[in-house]
C-alpha positions as CSV (number, residue, x, y, z in Angstrom):
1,X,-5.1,41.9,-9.9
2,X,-2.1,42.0,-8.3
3,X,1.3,39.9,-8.9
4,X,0.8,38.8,-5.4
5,X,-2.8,37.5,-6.0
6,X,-1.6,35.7,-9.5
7,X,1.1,34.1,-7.9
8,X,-0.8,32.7,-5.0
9,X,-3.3,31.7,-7.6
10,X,-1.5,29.9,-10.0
11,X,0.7,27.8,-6.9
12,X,-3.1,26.7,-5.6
13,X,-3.9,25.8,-9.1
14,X,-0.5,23.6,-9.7
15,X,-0.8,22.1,-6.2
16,X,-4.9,20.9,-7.2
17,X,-3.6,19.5,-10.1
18,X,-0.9,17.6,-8.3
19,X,-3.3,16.3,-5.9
20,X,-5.3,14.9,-8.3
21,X,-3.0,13.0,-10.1
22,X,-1.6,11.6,-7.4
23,X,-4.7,10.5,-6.6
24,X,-5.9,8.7,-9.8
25,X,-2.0,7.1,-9.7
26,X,-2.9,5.8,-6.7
27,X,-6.5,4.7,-8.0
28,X,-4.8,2.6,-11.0
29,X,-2.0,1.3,-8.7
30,X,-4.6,-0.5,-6.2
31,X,-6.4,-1.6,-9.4
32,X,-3.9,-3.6,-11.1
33,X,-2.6,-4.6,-8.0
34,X,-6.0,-6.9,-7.1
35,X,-5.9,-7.9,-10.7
36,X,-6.2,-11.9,-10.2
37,X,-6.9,-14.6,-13.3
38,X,-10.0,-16.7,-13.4
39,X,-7.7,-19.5,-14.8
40,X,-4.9,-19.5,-12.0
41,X,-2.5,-17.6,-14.8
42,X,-0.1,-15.1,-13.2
43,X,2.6,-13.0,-14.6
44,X,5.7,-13.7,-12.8
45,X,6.0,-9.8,-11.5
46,X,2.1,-10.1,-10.3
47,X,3.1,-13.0,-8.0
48,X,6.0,-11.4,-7.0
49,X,4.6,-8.1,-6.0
50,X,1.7,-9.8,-3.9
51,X,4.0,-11.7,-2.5
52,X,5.6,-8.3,-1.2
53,X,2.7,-7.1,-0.2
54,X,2.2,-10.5,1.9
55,X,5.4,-10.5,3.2
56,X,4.8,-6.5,4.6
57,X,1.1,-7.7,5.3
58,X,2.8,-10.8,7.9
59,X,5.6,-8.6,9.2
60,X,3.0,-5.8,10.4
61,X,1.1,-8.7,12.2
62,X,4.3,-9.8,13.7
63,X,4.7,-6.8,15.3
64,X,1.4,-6.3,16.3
65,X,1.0,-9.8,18.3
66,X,4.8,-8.9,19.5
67,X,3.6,-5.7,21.2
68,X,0.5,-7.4,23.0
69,X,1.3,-10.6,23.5
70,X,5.0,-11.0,23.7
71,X,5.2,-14.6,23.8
72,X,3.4,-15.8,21.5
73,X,5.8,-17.4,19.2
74,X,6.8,-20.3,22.4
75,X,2.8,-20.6,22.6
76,X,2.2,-21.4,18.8
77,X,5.6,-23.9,18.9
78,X,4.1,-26.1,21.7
79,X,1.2,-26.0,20.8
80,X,2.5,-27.7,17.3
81,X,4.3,-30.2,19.5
């Protein structure tokens, strides 16, 4: 085997593991992020990181209704009128 052929194989190896473990971090991340209590009990860092992901959740919607219908911000205030 040559060095070439090592080399190559070992940075495919290192770059599989890589993937992978990005992959389950990003598996137990989503997990504990949909954690919710039965009993309405929430950890103060729980509410606050679904409330970031609300917040990112609204602004994307924002910009979406922005782009295709640009006024429809006036619409919603009279029609609350």
């Amino acid at each position: 085997m040559g060095i070439l052929e090592f080399v190559t194989s070992i940075v495919a190896m290192a770059l599989g593991a890589i993937t992978i473990w990005i992959f389950l971090l990003r598996k137990d991340r989503r997990r504990s992020r949909s954690r919710i209590e039965p009993e309405g009990k929430y950890d103060i860092r729980d509410l606050s990181t679904m409330a970031e992901s609300m917040q990112e959740r609204i602004d994307i919607l924002e910009s979406i209704l922005d782009a295709e219908v640009p006024d429809w911000r006036e619409q919603s205030e009279h029609r609350a009128e």
